[in-house]
Structures are given as structure tokens and as C-alpha cells.
N, CA, C and O atoms as a GROMACS GRO file, in nm:
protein
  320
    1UNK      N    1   6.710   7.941   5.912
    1UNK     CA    2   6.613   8.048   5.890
    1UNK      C    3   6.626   8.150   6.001
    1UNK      O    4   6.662   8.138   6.118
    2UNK      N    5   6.587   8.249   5.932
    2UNK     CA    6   6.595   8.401   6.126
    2UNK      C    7   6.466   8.434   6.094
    2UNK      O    8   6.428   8.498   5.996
    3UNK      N    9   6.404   8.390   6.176
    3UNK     CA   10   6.231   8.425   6.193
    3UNK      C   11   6.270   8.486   6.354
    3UNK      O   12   6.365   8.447   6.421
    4UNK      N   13   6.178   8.585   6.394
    4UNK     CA   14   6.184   8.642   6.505
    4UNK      C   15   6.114   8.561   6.602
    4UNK      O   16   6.022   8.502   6.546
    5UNK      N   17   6.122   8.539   6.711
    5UNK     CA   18   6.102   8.522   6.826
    5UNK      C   19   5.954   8.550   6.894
    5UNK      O   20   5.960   8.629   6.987
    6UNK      N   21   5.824   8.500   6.863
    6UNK     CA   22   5.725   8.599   6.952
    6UNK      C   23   5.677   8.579   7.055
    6UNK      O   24   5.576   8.638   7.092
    7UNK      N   25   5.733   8.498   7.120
    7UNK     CA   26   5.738   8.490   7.285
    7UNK      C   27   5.852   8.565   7.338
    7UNK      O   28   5.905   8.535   7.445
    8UNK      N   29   5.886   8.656   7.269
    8UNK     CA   30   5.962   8.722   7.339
    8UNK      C   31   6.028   8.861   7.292
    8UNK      O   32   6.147   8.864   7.261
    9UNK      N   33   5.965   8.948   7.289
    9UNK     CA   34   5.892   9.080   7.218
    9UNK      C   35   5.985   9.197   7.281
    9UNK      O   36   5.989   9.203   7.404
   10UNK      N   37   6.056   9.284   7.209
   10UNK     CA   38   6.141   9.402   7.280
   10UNK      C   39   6.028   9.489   7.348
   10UNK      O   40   5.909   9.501   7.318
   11UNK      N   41   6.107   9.548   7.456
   11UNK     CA   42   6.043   9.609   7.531
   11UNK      C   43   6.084   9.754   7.545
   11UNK      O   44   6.203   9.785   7.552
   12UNK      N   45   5.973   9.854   7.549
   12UNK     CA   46   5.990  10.003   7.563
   12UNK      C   47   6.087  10.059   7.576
   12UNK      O   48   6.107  10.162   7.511
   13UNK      N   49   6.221   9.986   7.703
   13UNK     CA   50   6.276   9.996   7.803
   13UNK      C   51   6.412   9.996   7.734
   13UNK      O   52   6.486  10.094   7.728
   14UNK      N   53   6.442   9.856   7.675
   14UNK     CA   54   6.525   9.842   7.563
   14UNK      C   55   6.539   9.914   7.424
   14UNK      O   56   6.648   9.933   7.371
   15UNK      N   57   6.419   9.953   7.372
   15UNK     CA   58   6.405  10.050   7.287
   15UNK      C   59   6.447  10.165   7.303
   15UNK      O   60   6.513  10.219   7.214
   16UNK      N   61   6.407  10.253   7.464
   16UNK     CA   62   6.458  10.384   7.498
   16UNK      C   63   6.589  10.359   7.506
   16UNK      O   64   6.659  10.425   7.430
   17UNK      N   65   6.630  10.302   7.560
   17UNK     CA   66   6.798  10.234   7.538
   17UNK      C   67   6.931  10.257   7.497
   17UNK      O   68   7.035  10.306   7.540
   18UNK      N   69   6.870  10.178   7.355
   18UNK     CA   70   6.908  10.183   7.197
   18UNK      C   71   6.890  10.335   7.177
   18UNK      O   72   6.996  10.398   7.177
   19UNK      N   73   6.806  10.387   7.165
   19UNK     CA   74   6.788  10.480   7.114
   19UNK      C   75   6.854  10.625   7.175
   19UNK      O   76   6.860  10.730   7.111
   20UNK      N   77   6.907  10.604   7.325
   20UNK     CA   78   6.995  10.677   7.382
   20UNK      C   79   7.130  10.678   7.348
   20UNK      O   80   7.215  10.764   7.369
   21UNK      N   81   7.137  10.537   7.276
   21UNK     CA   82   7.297  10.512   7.255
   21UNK      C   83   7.329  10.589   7.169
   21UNK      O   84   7.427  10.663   7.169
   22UNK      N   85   7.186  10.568   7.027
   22UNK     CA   86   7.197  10.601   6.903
   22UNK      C   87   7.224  10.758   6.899
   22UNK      O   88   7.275  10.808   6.799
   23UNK      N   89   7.193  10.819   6.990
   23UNK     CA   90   7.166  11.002   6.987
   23UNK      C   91   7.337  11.001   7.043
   23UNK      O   92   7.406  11.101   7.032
   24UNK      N   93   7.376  10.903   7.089
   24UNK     CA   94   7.506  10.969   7.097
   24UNK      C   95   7.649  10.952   7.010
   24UNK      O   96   7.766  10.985   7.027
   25UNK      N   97   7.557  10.871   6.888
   25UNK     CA   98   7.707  10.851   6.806
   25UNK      C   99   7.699  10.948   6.697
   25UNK      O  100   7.602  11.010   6.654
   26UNK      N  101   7.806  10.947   6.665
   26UNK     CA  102   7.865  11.067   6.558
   26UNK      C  103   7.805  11.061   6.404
   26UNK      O  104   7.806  10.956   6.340
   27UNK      N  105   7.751  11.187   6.352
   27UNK     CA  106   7.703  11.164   6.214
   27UNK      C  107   7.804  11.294   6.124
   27UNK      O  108   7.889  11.357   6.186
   28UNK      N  109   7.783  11.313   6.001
   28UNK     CA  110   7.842  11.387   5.941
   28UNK      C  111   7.857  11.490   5.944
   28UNK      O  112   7.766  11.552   5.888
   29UNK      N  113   7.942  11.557   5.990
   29UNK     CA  114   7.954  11.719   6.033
   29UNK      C  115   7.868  11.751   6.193
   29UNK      O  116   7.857  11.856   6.255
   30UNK      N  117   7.820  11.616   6.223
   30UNK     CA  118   7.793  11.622   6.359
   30UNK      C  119   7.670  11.713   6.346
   30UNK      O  120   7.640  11.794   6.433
   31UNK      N  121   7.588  11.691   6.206
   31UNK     CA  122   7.458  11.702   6.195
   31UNK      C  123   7.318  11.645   6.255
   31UNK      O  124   7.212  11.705   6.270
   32UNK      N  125   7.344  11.547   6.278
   32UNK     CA  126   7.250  11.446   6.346
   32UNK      C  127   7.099  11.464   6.269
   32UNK      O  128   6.988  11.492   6.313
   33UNK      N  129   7.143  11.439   6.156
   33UNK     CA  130   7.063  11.447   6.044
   33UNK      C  131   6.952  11.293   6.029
   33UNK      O  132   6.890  11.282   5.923
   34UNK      N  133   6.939  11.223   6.097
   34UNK     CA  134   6.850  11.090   6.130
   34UNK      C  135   6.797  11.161   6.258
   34UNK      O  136   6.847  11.218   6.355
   35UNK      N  137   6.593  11.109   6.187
   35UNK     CA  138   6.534  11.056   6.300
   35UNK      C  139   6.472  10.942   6.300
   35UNK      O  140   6.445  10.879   6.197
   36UNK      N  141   6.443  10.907   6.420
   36UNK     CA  142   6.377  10.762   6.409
   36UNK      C  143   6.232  10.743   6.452
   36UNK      O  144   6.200  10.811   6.549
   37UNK      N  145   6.147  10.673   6.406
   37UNK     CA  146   5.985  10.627   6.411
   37UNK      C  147   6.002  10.481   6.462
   37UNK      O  148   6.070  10.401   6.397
   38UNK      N  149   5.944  10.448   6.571
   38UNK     CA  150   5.898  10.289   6.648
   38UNK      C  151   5.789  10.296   6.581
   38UNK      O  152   5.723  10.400   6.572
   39UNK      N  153   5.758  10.189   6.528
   39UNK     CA  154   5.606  10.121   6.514
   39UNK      C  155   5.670   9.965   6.588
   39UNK      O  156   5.762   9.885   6.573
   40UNK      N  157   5.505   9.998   6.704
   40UNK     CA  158   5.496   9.865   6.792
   40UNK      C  159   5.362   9.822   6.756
   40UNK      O  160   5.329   9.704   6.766
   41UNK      N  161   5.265   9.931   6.708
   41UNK     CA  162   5.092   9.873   6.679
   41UNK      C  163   5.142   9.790   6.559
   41UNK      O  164   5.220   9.808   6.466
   42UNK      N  165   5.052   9.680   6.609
   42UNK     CA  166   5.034   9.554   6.452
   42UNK      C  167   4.940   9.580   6.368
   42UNK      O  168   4.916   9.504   6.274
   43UNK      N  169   4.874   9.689   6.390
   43UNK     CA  170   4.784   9.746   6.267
   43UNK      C  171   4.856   9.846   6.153
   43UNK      O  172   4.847   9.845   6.030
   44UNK      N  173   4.922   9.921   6.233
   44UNK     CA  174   5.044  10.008   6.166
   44UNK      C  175   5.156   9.953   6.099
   44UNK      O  176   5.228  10.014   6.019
   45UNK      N  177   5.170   9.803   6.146
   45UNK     CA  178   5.270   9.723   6.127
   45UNK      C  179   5.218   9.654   5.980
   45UNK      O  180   5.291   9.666   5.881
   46UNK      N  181   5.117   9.596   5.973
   46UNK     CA  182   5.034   9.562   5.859
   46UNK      C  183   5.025   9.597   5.770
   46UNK      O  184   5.017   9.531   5.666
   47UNK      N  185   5.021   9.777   5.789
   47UNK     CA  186   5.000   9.837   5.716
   47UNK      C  187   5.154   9.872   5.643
   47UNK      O  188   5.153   9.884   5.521
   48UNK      N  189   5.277   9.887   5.710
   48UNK     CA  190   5.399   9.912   5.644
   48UNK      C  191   5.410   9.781   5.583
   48UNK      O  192   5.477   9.787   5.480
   49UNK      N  193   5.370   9.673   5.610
   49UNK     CA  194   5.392   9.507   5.555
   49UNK      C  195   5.366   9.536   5.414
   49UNK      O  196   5.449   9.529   5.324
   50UNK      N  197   5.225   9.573   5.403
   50UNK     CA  198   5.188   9.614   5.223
   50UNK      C  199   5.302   9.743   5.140
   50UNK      O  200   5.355   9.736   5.029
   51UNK      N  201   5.306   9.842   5.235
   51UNK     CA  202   5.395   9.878   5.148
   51UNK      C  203   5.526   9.849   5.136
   51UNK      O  204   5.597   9.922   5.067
   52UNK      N  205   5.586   9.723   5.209
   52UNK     CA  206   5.694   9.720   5.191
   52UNK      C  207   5.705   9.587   5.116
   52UNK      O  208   5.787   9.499   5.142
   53UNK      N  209   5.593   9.583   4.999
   53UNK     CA  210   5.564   9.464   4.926
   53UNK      C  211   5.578   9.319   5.000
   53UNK      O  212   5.649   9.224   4.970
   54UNK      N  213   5.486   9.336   5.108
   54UNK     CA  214   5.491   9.203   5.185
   54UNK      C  215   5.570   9.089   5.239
   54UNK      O  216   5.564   8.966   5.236
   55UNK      N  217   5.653   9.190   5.294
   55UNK     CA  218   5.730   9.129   5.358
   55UNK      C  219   5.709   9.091   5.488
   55UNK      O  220   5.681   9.170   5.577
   56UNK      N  221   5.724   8.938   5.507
   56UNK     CA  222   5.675   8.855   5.642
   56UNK      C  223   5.704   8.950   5.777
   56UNK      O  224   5.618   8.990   5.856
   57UNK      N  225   5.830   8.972   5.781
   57UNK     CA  226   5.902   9.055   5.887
   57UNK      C  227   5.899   9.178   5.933
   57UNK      O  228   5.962   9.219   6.030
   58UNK      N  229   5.811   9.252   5.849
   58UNK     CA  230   5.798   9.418   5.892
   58UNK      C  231   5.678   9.353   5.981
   58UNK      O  232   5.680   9.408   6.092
   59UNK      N  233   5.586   9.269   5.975
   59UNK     CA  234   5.497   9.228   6.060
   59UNK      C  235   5.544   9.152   6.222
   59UNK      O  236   5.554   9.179   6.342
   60UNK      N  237   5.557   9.062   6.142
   60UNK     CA  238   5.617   8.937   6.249
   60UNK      C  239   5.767   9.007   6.419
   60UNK      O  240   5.783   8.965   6.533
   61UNK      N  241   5.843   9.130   6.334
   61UNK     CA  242   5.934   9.183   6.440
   61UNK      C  243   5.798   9.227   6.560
   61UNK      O  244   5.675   9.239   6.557
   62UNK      N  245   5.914   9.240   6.667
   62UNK     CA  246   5.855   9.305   6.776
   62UNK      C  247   5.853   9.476   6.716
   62UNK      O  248   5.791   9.567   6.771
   63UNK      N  249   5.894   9.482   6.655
   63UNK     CA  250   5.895   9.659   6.627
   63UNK      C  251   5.956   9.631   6.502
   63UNK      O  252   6.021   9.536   6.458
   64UNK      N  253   5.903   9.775   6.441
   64UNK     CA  254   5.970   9.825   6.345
   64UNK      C  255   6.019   9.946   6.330
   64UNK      O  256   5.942  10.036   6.364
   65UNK      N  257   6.149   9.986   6.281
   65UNK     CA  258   6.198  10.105   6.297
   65UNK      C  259   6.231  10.237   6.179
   65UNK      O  260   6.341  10.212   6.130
   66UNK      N  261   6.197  10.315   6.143
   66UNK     CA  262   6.183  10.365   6.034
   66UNK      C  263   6.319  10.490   6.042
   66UNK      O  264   6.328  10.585   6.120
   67UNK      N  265   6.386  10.462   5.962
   67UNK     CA  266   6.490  10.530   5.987
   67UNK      C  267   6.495  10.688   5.837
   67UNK      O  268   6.513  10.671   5.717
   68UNK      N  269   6.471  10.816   5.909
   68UNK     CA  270   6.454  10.908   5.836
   68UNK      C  271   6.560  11.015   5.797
   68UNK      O  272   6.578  11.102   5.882
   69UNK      N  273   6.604  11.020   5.728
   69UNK     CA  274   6.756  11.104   5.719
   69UNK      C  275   6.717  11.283   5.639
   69UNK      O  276   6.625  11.301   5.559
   70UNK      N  277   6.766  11.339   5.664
   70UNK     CA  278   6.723  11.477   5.576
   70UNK      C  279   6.852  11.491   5.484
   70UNK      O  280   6.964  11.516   5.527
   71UNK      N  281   6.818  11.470   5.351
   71UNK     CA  282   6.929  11.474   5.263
   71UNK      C  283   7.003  11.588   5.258
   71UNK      O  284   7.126  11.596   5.263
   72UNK      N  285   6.909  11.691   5.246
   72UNK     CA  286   6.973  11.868   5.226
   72UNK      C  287   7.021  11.871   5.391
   72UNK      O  288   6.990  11.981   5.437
   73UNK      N  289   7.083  11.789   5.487
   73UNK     CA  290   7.090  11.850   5.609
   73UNK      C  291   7.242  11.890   5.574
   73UNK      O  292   7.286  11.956   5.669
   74UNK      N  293   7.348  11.873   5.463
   74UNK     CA  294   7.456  11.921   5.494
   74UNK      C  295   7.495  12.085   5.440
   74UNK      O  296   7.596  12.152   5.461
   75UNK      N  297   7.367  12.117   5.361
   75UNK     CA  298   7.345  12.274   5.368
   75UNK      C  299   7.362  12.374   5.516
   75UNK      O  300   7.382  12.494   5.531
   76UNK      N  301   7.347  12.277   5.599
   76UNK     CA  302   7.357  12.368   5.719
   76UNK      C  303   7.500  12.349   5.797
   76UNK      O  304   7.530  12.414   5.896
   77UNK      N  305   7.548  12.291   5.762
   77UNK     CA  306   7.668  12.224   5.854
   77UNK      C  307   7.733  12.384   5.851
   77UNK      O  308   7.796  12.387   5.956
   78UNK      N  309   7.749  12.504   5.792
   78UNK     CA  310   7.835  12.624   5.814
   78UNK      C  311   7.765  12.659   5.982
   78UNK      O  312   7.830  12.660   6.086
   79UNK      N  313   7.633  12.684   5.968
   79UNK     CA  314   7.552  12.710   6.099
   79UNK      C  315   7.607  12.628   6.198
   79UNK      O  316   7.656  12.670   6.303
   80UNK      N  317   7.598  12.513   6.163
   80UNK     CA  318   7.655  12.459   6.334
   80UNK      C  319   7.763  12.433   6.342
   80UNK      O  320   7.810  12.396   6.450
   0.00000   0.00000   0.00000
């Protein structure tokens, strides 16, 4: 089974991290058309649990990460 860990919870630190790495890898036309949302509140977390038809794990992670892409972002790729 992969049940998460909750004695032992990612931290801010590790998150800013990741997320430095992530701003530096390559996307399509070098759009950088993803952004990303942390949810660390377990009330917020609860609340994505229901809509994500109850799934144990949008709760139970130390975080959850919401990954947002802009579909029309390759309309712009002439601009940059």
C-alpha cells in the first residue's frame, strides 16, 4: 500500500525548493504556461477531498498541489 507518512510532513522549505527547480525547466515554446497552488490548510484540503470525489489522499498528503496550465498560452508564443 503507499499511504503517506504523517509523522513526517513536507516542509515550506522543501516546497520552495521544488518549486525553484520547477520554474527552471523547459515548457513549450518556453511559455511557462503552468502555475502552481500549495494547499497545506486541512480545511482547504477537505474541501478539495469532496471535490475530488473522496479521495483518501488529497487529505491525508502533507500538501496538495494544484497544477494550472493556460491552454490558449500558445497563441502568444510569436510575442515571446
Amino acid at each position: 500500500a503507499s499511504n503517506f507518512l504523517p509523522e513526517h510532513p513536507i516542509t515550506r522549505d522543501e516546497l520552495n525548493e521544488m518549486f525553484e527547480l520547477v520554474a527552471l525547466a523547459p515548457s513549450a515554446f518556453n511559455l511557462q504556461h503552468t502555475k502552481y497552488v500549495t494547499v497545506l490548510d486541512p480545511e482547504v484540503k477537505e474541501k478539495l477531498k469532496q471535490a475530488a470525489n473522496g479521495q483518501y489522499k488529497v487529505f491525508s498528503s502533507s500538501a496538495v498541489l494544484l497544477v494550472l496550465g493556460d491552454k490558449q498560452a500558445y497563441q502568444q508564443a510569436a510575442d515571446i
